[in-house]
MIDREN-220054 format. One line per 2 residues: their letters; for each residue x, y, z of C-alpha. Coordinates in steps of 0.02 Angstrom, whole numbers, m for minus. Layout:
BEGIN
a = X:Y:Z  ...
***
This chain:
BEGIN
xx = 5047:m2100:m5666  5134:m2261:m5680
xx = 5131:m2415:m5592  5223:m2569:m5567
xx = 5205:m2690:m5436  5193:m2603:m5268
xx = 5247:m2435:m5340  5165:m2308:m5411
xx = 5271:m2154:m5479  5169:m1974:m5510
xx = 5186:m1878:m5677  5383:m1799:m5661
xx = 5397:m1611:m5698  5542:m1523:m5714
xx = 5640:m1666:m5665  5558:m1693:m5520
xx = 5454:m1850:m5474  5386:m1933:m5325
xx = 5316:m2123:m5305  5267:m2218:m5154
xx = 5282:m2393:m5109  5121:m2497:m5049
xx = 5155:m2573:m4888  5057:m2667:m4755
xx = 5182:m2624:m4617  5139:m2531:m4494
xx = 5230:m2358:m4452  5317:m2366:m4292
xx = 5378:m2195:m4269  5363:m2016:m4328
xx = 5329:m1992:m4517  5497:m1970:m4597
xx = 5430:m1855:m4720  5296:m1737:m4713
xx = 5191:m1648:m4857  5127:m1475:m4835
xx = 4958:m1475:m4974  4913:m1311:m5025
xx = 4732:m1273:m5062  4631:m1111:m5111
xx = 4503:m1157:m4970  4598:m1255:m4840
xx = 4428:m1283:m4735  4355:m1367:m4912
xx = 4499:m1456:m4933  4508:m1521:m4768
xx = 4313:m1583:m4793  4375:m1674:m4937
xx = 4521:m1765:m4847  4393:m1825:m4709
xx = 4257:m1870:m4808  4427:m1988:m4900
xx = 4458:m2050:m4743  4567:m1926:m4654
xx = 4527:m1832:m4493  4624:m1671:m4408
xx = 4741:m1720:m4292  4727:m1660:m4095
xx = 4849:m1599:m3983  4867:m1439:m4111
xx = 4832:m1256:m4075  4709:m1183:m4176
xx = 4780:m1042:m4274  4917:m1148:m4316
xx = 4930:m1246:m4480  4818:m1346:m4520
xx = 4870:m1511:m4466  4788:m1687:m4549
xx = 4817:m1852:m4541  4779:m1989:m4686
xx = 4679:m2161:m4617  4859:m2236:m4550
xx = 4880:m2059:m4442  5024:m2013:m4586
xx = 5036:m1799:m4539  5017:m1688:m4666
xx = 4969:m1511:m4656  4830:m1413:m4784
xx = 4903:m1227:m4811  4832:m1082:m4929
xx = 4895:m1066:m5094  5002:m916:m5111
xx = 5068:m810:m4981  5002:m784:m4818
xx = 5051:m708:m4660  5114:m789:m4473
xx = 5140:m725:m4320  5305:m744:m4204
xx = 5205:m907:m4135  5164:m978:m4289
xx = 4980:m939:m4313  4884:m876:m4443
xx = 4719:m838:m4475  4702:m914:m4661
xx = 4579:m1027:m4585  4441:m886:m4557
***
């Protein structure tokens, strides 16, 4: 990780990188980005997010993904690592 000023920039692999920019602006609109996190146990995972601060985000089927959202309401979803199967709607049952 490195850091410099309001950035921070994440270890690059294979030419790839990604860094965010602190900010005390609000967000005004829909996330322009949005990062699926794969997990071996999404319902662990998701524990972990809300006991960071997160919370699930309403207004989202169950048996769809998993959807999150960080302390600002940023959307993200938790998915399974690996493959996994979904139906013509969407859903899956990774969640148990």
């Amino acid at each position: 990780m490195d850091r410099t000023g309001p950035y921070v920039g994440l270890r690059r692999e294979h030419g790839l990188g990604l860094g965010f920019q602190r900010t005390d602006a609000p967000r005004r609109s829909k996330n322009r980005m949005h990062f699926d996190v794969s997990a071996p146990d999404p319902a662990a995972e998701q524990r972990r997010v809300e006991a960071l601060g997160g919370r699930r985000l309403e207004g989202y089927d169950d048996g769809g993904f998993l959807v999150m959202g960080d302390p600002e309401g940023n959307e993200f979803c938790i998915i399974p690592e690996g493959p996994f199967e979904l139906d013509d709607e969407g859903r899956t049952d990774y969640l148990g």
